[in-house]
C-alpha positions as CSV (number, residue, x, y, z in Angstrom):
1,X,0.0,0.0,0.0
2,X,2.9,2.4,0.8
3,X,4.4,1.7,-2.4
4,X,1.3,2.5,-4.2
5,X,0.7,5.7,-2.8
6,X,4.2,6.5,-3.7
7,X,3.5,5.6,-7.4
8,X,0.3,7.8,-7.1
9,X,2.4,10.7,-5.6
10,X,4.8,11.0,-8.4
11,X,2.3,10.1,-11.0
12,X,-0.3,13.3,-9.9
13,X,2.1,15.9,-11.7
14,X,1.8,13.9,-14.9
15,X,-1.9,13.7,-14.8
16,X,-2.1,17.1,-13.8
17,X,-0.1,18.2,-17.2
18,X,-1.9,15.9,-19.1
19,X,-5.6,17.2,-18.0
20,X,-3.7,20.7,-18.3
21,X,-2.2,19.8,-22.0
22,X,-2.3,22.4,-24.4
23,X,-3.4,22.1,-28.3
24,X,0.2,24.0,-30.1
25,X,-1.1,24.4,-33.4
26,X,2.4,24.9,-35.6
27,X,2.0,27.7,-37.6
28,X,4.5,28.8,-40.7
29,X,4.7,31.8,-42.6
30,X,7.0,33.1,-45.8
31,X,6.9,36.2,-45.4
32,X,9.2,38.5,-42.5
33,X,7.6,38.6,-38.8
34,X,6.9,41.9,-39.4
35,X,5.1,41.9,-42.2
36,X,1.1,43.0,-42.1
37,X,0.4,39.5,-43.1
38,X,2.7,37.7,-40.4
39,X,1.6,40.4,-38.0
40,X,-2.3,39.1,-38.9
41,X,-1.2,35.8,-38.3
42,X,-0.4,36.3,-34.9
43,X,-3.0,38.2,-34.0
44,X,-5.5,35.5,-35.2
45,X,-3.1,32.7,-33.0
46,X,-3.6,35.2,-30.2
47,X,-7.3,35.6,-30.6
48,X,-7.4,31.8,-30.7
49,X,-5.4,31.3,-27.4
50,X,-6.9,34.5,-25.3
51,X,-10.4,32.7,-26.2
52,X,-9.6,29.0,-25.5
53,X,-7.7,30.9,-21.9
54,X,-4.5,29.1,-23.2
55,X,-5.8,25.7,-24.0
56,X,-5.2,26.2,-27.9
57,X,-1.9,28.5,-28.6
58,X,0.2,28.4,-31.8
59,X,3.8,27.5,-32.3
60,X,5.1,29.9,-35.5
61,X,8.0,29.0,-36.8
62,X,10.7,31.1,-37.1
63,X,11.0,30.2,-40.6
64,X,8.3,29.2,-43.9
65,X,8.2,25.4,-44.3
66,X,8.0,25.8,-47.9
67,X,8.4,28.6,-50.1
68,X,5.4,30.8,-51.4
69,X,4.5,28.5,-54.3
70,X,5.0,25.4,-52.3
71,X,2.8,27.1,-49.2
72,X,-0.5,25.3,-50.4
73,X,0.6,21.7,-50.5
74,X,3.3,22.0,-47.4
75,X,-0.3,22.8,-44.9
76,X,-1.9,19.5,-47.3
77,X,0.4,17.2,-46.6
78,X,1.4,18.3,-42.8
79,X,4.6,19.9,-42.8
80,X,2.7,22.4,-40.8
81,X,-0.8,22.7,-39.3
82,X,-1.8,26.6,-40.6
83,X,-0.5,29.2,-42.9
84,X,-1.9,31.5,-45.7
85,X,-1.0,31.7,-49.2
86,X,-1.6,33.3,-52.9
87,X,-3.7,31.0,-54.9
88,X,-1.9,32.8,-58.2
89,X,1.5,31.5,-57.5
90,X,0.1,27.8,-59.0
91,X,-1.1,29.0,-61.9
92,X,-4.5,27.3,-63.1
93,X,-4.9,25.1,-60.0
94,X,-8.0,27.8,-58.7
95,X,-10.2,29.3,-60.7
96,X,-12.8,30.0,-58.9
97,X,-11.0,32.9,-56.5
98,X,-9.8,34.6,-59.2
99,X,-13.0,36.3,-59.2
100,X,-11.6,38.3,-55.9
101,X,-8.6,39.7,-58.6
102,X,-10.7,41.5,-61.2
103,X,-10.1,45.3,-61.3
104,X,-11.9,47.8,-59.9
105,X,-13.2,46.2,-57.1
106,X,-12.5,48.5,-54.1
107,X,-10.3,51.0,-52.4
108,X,-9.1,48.8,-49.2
109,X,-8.9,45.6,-48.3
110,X,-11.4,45.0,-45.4
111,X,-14.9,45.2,-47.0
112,X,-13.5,43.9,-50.2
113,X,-11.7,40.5,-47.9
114,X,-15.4,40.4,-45.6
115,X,-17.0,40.2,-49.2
116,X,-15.1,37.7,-50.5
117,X,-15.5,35.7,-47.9
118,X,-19.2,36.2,-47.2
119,X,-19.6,35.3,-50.6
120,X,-17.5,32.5,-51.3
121,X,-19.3,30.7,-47.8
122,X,-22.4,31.3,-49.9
123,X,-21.1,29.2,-52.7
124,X,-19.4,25.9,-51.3
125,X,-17.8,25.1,-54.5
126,X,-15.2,27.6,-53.6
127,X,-14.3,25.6,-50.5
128,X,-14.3,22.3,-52.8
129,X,-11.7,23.7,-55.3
130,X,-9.5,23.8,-52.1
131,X,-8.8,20.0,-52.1
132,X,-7.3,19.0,-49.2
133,X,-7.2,21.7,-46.5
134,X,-9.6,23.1,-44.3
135,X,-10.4,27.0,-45.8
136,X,-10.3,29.2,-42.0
137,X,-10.9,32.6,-44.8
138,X,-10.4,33.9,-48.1
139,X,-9.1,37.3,-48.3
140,X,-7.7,40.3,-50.6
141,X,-4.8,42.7,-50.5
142,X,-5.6,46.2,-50.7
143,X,-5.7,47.7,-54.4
144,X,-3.3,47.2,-57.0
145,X,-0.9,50.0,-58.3
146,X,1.9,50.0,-61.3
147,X,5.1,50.9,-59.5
148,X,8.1,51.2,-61.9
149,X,11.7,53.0,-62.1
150,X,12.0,54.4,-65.5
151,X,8.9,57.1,-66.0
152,X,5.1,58.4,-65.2
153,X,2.5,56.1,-66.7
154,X,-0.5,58.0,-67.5
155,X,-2.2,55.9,-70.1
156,X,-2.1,52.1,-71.6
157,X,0.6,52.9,-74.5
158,X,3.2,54.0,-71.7
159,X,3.3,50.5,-70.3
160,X,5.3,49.2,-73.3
161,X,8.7,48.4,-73.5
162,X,8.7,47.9,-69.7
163,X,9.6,44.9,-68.0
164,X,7.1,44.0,-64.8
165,X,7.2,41.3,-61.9
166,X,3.9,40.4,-61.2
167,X,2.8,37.8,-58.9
168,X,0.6,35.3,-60.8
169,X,-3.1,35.0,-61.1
170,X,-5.4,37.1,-63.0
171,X,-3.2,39.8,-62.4
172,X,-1.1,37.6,-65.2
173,X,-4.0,37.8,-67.2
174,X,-4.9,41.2,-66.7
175,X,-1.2,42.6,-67.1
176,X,-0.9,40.9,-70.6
177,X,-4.4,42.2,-72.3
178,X,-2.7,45.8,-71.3
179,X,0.3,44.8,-73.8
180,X,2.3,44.9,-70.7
181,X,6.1,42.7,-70.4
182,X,5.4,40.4,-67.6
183,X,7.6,37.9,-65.3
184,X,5.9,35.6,-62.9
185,X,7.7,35.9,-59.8
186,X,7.0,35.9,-55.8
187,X,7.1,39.1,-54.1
188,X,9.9,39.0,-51.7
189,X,12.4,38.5,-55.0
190,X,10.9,42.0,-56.0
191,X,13.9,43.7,-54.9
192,X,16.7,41.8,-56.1
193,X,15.0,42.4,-59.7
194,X,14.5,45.7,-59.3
195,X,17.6,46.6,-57.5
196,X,19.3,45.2,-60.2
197,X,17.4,46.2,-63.2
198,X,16.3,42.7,-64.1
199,X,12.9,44.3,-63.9
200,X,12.0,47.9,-64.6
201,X,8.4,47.9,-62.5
202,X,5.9,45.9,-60.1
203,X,2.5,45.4,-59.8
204,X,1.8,45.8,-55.8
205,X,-0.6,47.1,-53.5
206,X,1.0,50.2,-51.5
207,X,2.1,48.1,-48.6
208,X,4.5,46.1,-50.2
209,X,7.0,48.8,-51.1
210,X,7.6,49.3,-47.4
211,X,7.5,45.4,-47.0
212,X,10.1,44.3,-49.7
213,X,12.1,47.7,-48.7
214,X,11.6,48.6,-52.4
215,X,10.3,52.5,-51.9
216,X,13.4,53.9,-52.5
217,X,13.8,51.8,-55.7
218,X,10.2,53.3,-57.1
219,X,9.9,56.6,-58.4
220,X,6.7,56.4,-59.9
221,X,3.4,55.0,-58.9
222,X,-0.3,54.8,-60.8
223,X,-3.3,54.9,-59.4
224,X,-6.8,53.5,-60.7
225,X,-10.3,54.0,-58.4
226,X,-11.0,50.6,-56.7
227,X,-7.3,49.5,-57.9
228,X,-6.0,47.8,-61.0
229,X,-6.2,44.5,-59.9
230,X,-6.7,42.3,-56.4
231,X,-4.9,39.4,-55.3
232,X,-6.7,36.2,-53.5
233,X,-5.7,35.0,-50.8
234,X,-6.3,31.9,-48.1
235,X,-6.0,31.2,-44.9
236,X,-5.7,27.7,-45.0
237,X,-5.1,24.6,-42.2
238,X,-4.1,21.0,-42.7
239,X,-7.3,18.7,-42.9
240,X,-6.6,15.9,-41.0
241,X,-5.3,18.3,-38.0
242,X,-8.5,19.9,-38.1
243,X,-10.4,16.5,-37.8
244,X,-8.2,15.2,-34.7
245,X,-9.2,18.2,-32.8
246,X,-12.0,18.2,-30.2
247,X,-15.1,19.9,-30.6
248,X,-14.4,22.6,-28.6
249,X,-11.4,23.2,-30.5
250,X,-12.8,22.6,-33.4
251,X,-15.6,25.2,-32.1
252,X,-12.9,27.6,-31.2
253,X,-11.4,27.3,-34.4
254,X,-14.4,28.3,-36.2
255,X,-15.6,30.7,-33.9
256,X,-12.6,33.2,-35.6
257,X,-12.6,32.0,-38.8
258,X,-14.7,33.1,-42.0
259,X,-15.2,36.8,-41.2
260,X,-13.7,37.5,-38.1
261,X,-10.3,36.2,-40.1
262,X,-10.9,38.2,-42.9
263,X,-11.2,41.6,-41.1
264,X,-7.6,40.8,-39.1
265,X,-6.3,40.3,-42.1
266,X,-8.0,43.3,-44.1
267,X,-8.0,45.6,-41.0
268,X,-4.2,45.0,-41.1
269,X,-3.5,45.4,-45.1
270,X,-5.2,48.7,-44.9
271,X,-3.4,49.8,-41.6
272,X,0.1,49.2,-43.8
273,X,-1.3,50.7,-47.1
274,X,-1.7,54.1,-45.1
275,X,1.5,53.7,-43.9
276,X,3.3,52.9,-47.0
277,X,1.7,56.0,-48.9
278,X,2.9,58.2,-46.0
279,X,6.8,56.7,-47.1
280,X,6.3,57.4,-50.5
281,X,5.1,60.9,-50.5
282,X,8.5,61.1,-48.1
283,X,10.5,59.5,-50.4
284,X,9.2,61.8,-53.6
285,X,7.3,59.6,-55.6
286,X,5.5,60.8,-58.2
287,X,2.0,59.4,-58.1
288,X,-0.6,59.4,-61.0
289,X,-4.2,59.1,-60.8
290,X,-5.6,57.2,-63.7
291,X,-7.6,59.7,-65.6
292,X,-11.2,58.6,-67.0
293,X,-9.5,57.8,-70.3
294,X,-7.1,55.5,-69.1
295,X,-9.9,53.7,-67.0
296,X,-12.2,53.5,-69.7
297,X,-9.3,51.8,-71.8
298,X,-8.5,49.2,-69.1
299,X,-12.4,48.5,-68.8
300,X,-12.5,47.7,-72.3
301,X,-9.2,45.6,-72.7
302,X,-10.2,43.6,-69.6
303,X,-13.5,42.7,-70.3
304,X,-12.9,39.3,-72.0
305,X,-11.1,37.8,-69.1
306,X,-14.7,38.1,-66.8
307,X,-16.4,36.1,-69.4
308,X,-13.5,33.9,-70.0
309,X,-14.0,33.6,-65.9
310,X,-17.5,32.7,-66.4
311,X,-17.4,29.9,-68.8
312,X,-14.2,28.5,-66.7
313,X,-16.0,29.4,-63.5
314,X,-18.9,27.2,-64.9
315,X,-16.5,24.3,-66.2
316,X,-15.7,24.3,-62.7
317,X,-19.1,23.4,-61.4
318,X,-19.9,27.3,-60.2
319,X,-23.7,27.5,-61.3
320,X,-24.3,31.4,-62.6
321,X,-20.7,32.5,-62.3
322,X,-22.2,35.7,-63.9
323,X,-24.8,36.5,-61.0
324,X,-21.6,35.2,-57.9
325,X,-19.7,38.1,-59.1
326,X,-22.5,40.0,-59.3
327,X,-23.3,39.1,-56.1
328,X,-19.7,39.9,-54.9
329,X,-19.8,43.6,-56.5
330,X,-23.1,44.1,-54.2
331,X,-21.6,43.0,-51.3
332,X,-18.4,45.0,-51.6
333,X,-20.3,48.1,-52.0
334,X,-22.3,46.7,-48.6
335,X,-19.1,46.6,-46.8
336,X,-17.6,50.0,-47.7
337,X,-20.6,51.8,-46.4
Protein backbone atom coordinates (compact mmCIF):
# COMPACT_ATOMS: atom_id res chain seq x y z
CA UNK A 1 0.00 0.00 0.00
CA UNK A 2 2.94 2.42 0.76
CA UNK A 3 4.40 1.73 -2.37
CA UNK A 4 1.34 2.45 -4.17
CA UNK A 5 0.73 5.71 -2.78
CA UNK A 6 4.16 6.50 -3.67
CA UNK A 7 3.46 5.58 -7.43
CA UNK A 8 0.27 7.76 -7.13
CA UNK A 9 2.36 10.71 -5.57
CA UNK A 10 4.84 11.00 -8.39
CA UNK A 11 2.31 10.10 -10.98
CA UNK A 12 -0.32 13.34 -9.94
CA UNK A 13 2.09 15.90 -11.70
CA UNK A 14 1.78 13.86 -14.92
CA UNK A 15 -1.87 13.74 -14.78
CA UNK A 16 -2.06 17.06 -13.82
CA UNK A 17 -0.12 18.15 -17.17
CA UNK A 18 -1.95 15.94 -19.11
CA UNK A 19 -5.57 17.24 -17.96
CA UNK A 20 -3.68 20.70 -18.34
CA UNK A 21 -2.19 19.80 -22.01
CA UNK A 22 -2.32 22.43 -24.42
CA UNK A 23 -3.42 22.06 -28.26
CA UNK A 24 0.21 23.99 -30.13
CA UNK A 25 -1.06 24.39 -33.43
CA UNK A 26 2.40 24.94 -35.64
CA UNK A 27 1.98 27.65 -37.59
CA UNK A 28 4.52 28.76 -40.72
CA UNK A 29 4.74 31.85 -42.60
CA UNK A 30 6.99 33.08 -45.75
CA UNK A 31 6.95 36.19 -45.38
CA UNK A 32 9.25 38.48 -42.55
CA UNK A 33 7.61 38.56 -38.79
CA UNK A 34 6.92 41.89 -39.37
CA UNK A 35 5.11 41.91 -42.23
CA UNK A 36 1.14 42.96 -42.14
CA UNK A 37 0.37 39.50 -43.10
CA UNK A 38 2.67 37.71 -40.42
CA UNK A 39 1.59 40.38 -38.02
CA UNK A 40 -2.33 39.05 -38.90
CA UNK A 41 -1.23 35.81 -38.32
CA UNK A 42 -0.42 36.25 -34.91
CA UNK A 43 -2.98 38.24 -33.97
CA UNK A 44 -5.45 35.47 -35.15
CA UNK A 45 -3.12 32.75 -33.04
CA UNK A 46 -3.58 35.21 -30.21
CA UNK A 47 -7.26 35.57 -30.57
CA UNK A 48 -7.44 31.84 -30.67
CA UNK A 49 -5.41 31.33 -27.38
CA UNK A 50 -6.92 34.50 -25.32
CA UNK A 51 -10.40 32.69 -26.17
CA UNK A 52 -9.63 29.05 -25.49
CA UNK A 53 -7.72 30.89 -21.88
CA UNK A 54 -4.52 29.14 -23.24
CA UNK A 55 -5.81 25.65 -24.03
CA UNK A 56 -5.16 26.23 -27.87
CA UNK A 57 -1.87 28.48 -28.63
CA UNK A 58 0.23 28.45 -31.79
CA UNK A 59 3.80 27.45 -32.28
CA UNK A 60 5.13 29.94 -35.53
CA UNK A 61 7.97 28.95 -36.80
CA UNK A 62 10.69 31.10 -37.09
CA UNK A 63 11.02 30.19 -40.62
CA UNK A 64 8.30 29.18 -43.90
CA UNK A 65 8.19 25.41 -44.26
CA UNK A 66 8.00 25.76 -47.88
CA UNK A 67 8.38 28.58 -50.15
CA UNK A 68 5.40 30.80 -51.42
CA UNK A 69 4.53 28.52 -54.29
CA UNK A 70 5.03 25.42 -52.30
CA UNK A 71 2.81 27.08 -49.22
CA UNK A 72 -0.48 25.33 -50.37
CA UNK A 73 0.62 21.71 -50.52
CA UNK A 74 3.29 22.03 -47.38
CA UNK A 75 -0.28 22.76 -44.86
CA UNK A 76 -1.94 19.47 -47.35
CA UNK A 77 0.43 17.20 -46.63
CA UNK A 78 1.38 18.33 -42.83
CA UNK A 79 4.57 19.93 -42.76
CA UNK A 80 2.67 22.41 -40.83
CA UNK A 81 -0.78 22.67 -39.34
CA UNK A 82 -1.77 26.64 -40.56
CA UNK A 83 -0.52 29.25 -42.93
CA UNK A 84 -1.85 31.47 -45.70
CA UNK A 85 -0.99 31.67 -49.19
CA UNK A 86 -1.62 33.28 -52.91
CA UNK A 87 -3.69 31.03 -54.91
CA UNK A 88 -1.87 32.77 -58.22
CA UNK A 89 1.49 31.48 -57.47
CA UNK A 90 0.09 27.84 -58.97
CA UNK A 91 -1.11 28.98 -61.89
CA UNK A 92 -4.54 27.31 -63.10
CA UNK A 93 -4.86 25.09 -60.04
CA UNK A 94 -8.01 27.80 -58.74
CA UNK A 95 -10.18 29.27 -60.73
CA UNK A 96 -12.82 30.04 -58.89
CA UNK A 97 -10.96 32.88 -56.55
CA UNK A 98 -9.82 34.60 -59.19
CA UNK A 99 -13.01 36.33 -59.20
CA UNK A 100 -11.58 38.33 -55.93
CA UNK A 101 -8.57 39.66 -58.58
CA UNK A 102 -10.70 41.50 -61.25
CA UNK A 103 -10.10 45.33 -61.34
CA UNK A 104 -11.85 47.81 -59.87
CA UNK A 105 -13.19 46.23 -57.10
CA UNK A 106 -12.49 48.51 -54.09
CA UNK A 107 -10.27 51.00 -52.43
CA UNK A 108 -9.07 48.83 -49.17
CA UNK A 109 -8.87 45.57 -48.34
CA UNK A 110 -11.39 45.02 -45.39
CA UNK A 111 -14.92 45.24 -47.03
CA UNK A 112 -13.48 43.92 -50.18
CA UNK A 113 -11.75 40.49 -47.95
CA UNK A 114 -15.36 40.37 -45.59
CA UNK A 115 -16.95 40.20 -49.20
CA UNK A 116 -15.14 37.74 -50.53
CA UNK A 117 -15.47 35.66 -47.91
CA UNK A 118 -19.19 36.17 -47.17
CA UNK A 119 -19.60 35.31 -50.63
CA UNK A 120 -17.53 32.48 -51.26
CA UNK A 121 -19.26 30.75 -47.75
CA UNK A 122 -22.36 31.33 -49.90
CA UNK A 123 -21.08 29.15 -52.68
CA UNK A 124 -19.42 25.87 -51.34
CA UNK A 125 -17.77 25.12 -54.52
CA UNK A 126 -15.18 27.62 -53.59
CA UNK A 127 -14.33 25.63 -50.53
CA UNK A 128 -14.28 22.34 -52.84
CA UNK A 129 -11.70 23.66 -55.28
CA UNK A 130 -9.47 23.76 -52.12
CA UNK A 131 -8.76 20.02 -52.05
CA UNK A 132 -7.30 19.02 -49.15
CA UNK A 133 -7.25 21.75 -46.52
CA UNK A 134 -9.64 23.13 -44.33
CA UNK A 135 -10.41 26.97 -45.83
CA UNK A 136 -10.30 29.19 -41.96
CA UNK A 137 -10.93 32.61 -44.85
CA UNK A 138 -10.39 33.94 -48.13
CA UNK A 139 -9.10 37.26 -48.32
CA UNK A 140 -7.73 40.30 -50.60
CA UNK A 141 -4.78 42.72 -50.46
CA UNK A 142 -5.61 46.24 -50.72
CA UNK A 143 -5.73 47.65 -54.35
CA UNK A 144 -3.27 47.24 -56.98
CA UNK A 145 -0.92 49.96 -58.34
CA UNK A 146 1.89 50.03 -61.31
CA UNK A 147 5.07 50.88 -59.54
CA UNK A 148 8.09 51.22 -61.88
CA UNK A 149 11.70 53.02 -62.07
CA UNK A 150 12.01 54.43 -65.54
CA UNK A 151 8.91 57.05 -66.01
CA UNK A 152 5.09 58.39 -65.21
CA UNK A 153 2.49 56.06 -66.73
CA UNK A 154 -0.51 57.98 -67.54
CA UNK A 155 -2.20 55.87 -70.14
CA UNK A 156 -2.10 52.09 -71.63
CA UNK A 157 0.59 52.87 -74.51
CA UNK A 158 3.21 53.98 -71.66
CA UNK A 159 3.30 50.49 -70.33
CA UNK A 160 5.33 49.25 -73.28
CA UNK A 161 8.75 48.45 -73.47
CA UNK A 162 8.68 47.91 -69.67
CA UNK A 163 9.56 44.95 -67.95
CA UNK A 164 7.06 43.99 -64.76
CA UNK A 165 7.24 41.26 -61.91
CA UNK A 166 3.87 40.37 -61.21
CA UNK A 167 2.81 37.76 -58.87
CA UNK A 168 0.56 35.30 -60.75
CA UNK A 169 -3.14 35.01 -61.09
CA UNK A 170 -5.39 37.07 -62.97
CA UNK A 171 -3.23 39.85 -62.44
CA UNK A 172 -1.10 37.65 -65.16
CA UNK A 173 -4.02 37.83 -67.18
CA UNK A 174 -4.86 41.20 -66.72
CA UNK A 175 -1.15 42.58 -67.13
CA UNK A 176 -0.87 40.93 -70.62
CA UNK A 177 -4.36 42.16 -72.31
CA UNK A 178 -2.66 45.80 -71.32
CA UNK A 179 0.30 44.79 -73.76
CA UNK A 180 2.29 44.87 -70.73
CA UNK A 181 6.06 42.65 -70.44
CA UNK A 182 5.37 40.45 -67.64
CA UNK A 183 7.58 37.94 -65.30
CA UNK A 184 5.89 35.63 -62.93
CA UNK A 185 7.69 35.91 -59.77
CA UNK A 186 6.97 35.89 -55.77
CA UNK A 187 7.08 39.13 -54.08
CA UNK A 188 9.94 38.98 -51.67
CA UNK A 189 12.36 38.50 -54.97
CA UNK A 190 10.91 42.02 -55.99
CA UNK A 191 13.86 43.66 -54.87
CA UNK A 192 16.68 41.79 -56.12
CA UNK A 193 15.05 42.45 -59.65
CA UNK A 194 14.52 45.69 -59.30
CA UNK A 195 17.63 46.64 -57.47
CA UNK A 196 19.32 45.16 -60.22
CA UNK A 197 17.44 46.21 -63.23
CA UNK A 198 16.26 42.65 -64.13
CA UNK A 199 12.93 44.29 -63.88
CA UNK A 200 12.05 47.89 -64.56
CA UNK A 201 8.39 47.86 -62.49
CA UNK A 202 5.85 45.85 -60.13
CA UNK A 203 2.54 45.38 -59.82
CA UNK A 204 1.79 45.81 -55.80
CA UNK A 205 -0.64 47.08 -53.51
CA UNK A 206 1.02 50.20 -51.47
CA UNK A 207 2.09 48.09 -48.59
CA UNK A 208 4.47 46.09 -50.25
CA UNK A 209 7.02 48.85 -51.13
CA UNK A 210 7.57 49.29 -47.35
CA UNK A 211 7.55 45.39 -46.96
CA UNK A 212 10.05 44.26 -49.65
CA UNK A 213 12.14 47.70 -48.70
CA UNK A 214 11.65 48.65 -52.43
CA UNK A 215 10.31 52.47 -51.91
CA UNK A 216 13.41 53.91 -52.49
CA UNK A 217 13.77 51.84 -55.69
CA UNK A 218 10.24 53.25 -57.12
CA UNK A 219 9.94 56.64 -58.45
CA UNK A 220 6.67 56.45 -59.91
CA UNK A 221 3.41 55.00 -58.92
CA UNK A 222 -0.28 54.76 -60.78
CA UNK A 223 -3.28 54.86 -59.37
CA UNK A 224 -6.75 53.49 -60.73
CA UNK A 225 -10.32 53.96 -58.42
CA UNK A 226 -10.99 50.60 -56.71
CA UNK A 227 -7.28 49.46 -57.93
CA UNK A 228 -6.00 47.77 -61.01
CA UNK A 229 -6.23 44.46 -59.91
CA UNK A 230 -6.70 42.27 -56.42
CA UNK A 231 -4.92 39.38 -55.28
CA UNK A 232 -6.69 36.20 -53.55
CA UNK A 233 -5.68 34.97 -50.79
CA UNK A 234 -6.25 31.92 -48.08
CA UNK A 235 -5.98 31.21 -44.89
CA UNK A 236 -5.72 27.68 -44.96
CA UNK A 237 -5.14 24.62 -42.25
CA UNK A 238 -4.06 21.00 -42.71
CA UNK A 239 -7.34 18.69 -42.90
CA UNK A 240 -6.62 15.95 -41.03
CA UNK A 241 -5.34 18.27 -37.97
CA UNK A 242 -8.51 19.86 -38.06
CA UNK A 243 -10.38 16.53 -37.79
CA UNK A 244 -8.17 15.19 -34.69
CA UNK A 245 -9.23 18.21 -32.76
CA UNK A 246 -11.98 18.15 -30.19
CA UNK A 247 -15.10 19.89 -30.57
CA UNK A 248 -14.36 22.57 -28.58
CA UNK A 249 -11.43 23.17 -30.46
CA UNK A 250 -12.84 22.61 -33.41
CA UNK A 251 -15.61 25.18 -32.09
CA UNK A 252 -12.93 27.63 -31.17
CA UNK A 253 -11.44 27.29 -34.41
CA UNK A 254 -14.37 28.28 -36.17
CA UNK A 255 -15.62 30.71 -33.88
CA UNK A 256 -12.61 33.23 -35.60
CA UNK A 257 -12.56 32.03 -38.83
CA UNK A 258 -14.70 33.09 -41.96
CA UNK A 259 -15.20 36.78 -41.22
CA UNK A 260 -13.67 37.45 -38.10
CA UNK A 261 -10.33 36.24 -40.07
CA UNK A 262 -10.90 38.23 -42.94
CA UNK A 263 -11.18 41.63 -41.06
CA UNK A 264 -7.65 40.81 -39.13
CA UNK A 265 -6.32 40.27 -42.13
CA UNK A 266 -8.00 43.33 -44.11
CA UNK A 267 -8.01 45.61 -40.97
CA UNK A 268 -4.16 44.99 -41.11
CA UNK A 269 -3.50 45.36 -45.09
CA UNK A 270 -5.20 48.74 -44.92
CA UNK A 271 -3.36 49.82 -41.65
CA UNK A 272 0.10 49.19 -43.79
CA UNK A 273 -1.28 50.75 -47.07
CA UNK A 274 -1.65 54.08 -45.14
CA UNK A 275 1.55 53.73 -43.88
CA UNK A 276 3.25 52.85 -47.04
CA UNK A 277 1.74 55.98 -48.93
CA UNK A 278 2.88 58.19 -46.03
CA UNK A 279 6.77 56.71 -47.09
CA UNK A 280 6.30 57.44 -50.52
CA UNK A 281 5.05 60.92 -50.50
CA UNK A 282 8.51 61.11 -48.10
CA UNK A 283 10.48 59.53 -50.41
CA UNK A 284 9.24 61.84 -53.63
CA UNK A 285 7.32 59.55 -55.64
CA UNK A 286 5.54 60.85 -58.16
CA UNK A 287 2.04 59.36 -58.13
CA UNK A 288 -0.58 59.41 -61.05
CA UNK A 289 -4.19 59.09 -60.79
CA UNK A 290 -5.57 57.17 -63.68
CA UNK A 291 -7.60 59.71 -65.63
CA UNK A 292 -11.23 58.58 -66.96
CA UNK A 293 -9.52 57.77 -70.32
CA UNK A 294 -7.09 55.54 -69.10
CA UNK A 295 -9.87 53.68 -66.95
CA UNK A 296 -12.23 53.45 -69.74
CA UNK A 297 -9.25 51.78 -71.77
CA UNK A 298 -8.50 49.21 -69.06
CA UNK A 299 -12.42 48.47 -68.75
CA UNK A 300 -12.48 47.72 -72.31
CA UNK A 301 -9.20 45.59 -72.73
CA UNK A 302 -10.25 43.59 -69.57
CA UNK A 303 -13.51 42.67 -70.28
CA UNK A 304 -12.90 39.32 -72.02
CA UNK A 305 -11.10 37.85 -69.11
CA UNK A 306 -14.67 38.08 -66.83
CA UNK A 307 -16.39 36.12 -69.44
CA UNK A 308 -13.48 33.94 -69.98
CA UNK A 309 -14.02 33.57 -65.89
CA UNK A 310 -17.49 32.70 -66.35
CA UNK A 311 -17.39 29.95 -68.77
CA UNK A 312 -14.19 28.46 -66.71
CA UNK A 313 -16.01 29.43 -63.54
CA UNK A 314 -18.86 27.16 -64.87
CA UNK A 315 -16.47 24.33 -66.22
CA UNK A 316 -15.74 24.26 -62.66
CA UNK A 317 -19.11 23.43 -61.42
CA UNK A 318 -19.90 27.27 -60.22
CA UNK A 319 -23.66 27.50 -61.25
CA UNK A 320 -24.27 31.42 -62.60
CA UNK A 321 -20.73 32.52 -62.33
CA UNK A 322 -22.17 35.68 -63.95
CA UNK A 323 -24.84 36.45 -60.97
CA UNK A 324 -21.65 35.24 -57.90
CA UNK A 325 -19.67 38.09 -59.07
CA UNK A 326 -22.45 40.02 -59.27
CA UNK A 327 -23.27 39.14 -56.13
CA UNK A 328 -19.68 39.94 -54.94
CA UNK A 329 -19.83 43.57 -56.48
CA UNK A 330 -23.10 44.10 -54.24
CA UNK A 331 -21.64 42.96 -51.29
CA UNK A 332 -18.37 45.01 -51.55
CA UNK A 333 -20.29 48.09 -52.03
CA UNK A 334 -22.34 46.66 -48.64
CA UNK A 335 -19.11 46.63 -46.84
CA UNK A 336 -17.64 49.97 -47.73
CA UNK A 337 -20.62 51.82 -46.38
Amino acid sequence: MKHLKLALALAAPLFAGIAGAQTVLTVSTWLPPTHGMSIAQKEWCDLLEKNTTGKMKCNILPRGVANPPGTYDAIKNGLADISFTVHGYTPGRFVLTQMAEFPFLGNTSEPISVAFNKVASRHPEFAAEQQGVKVITFFTHGPGIVFNTKRPIAKVDDLAGLKFRVGGGMVNEISKSLGMNVTLKPAPDSYELLAGGVMDGTLFPAESTESFKIDKIIKYATFFPGGLYNTSFVFLMNQARYDKLAPDEKKAVDAISGETAARIFGRQWDKVDLRAMALMQANNVQMVKADAKFVADVKARTAPLEQKWVSDAAAKGLKDPAKVLAEFRAEIAKQEK
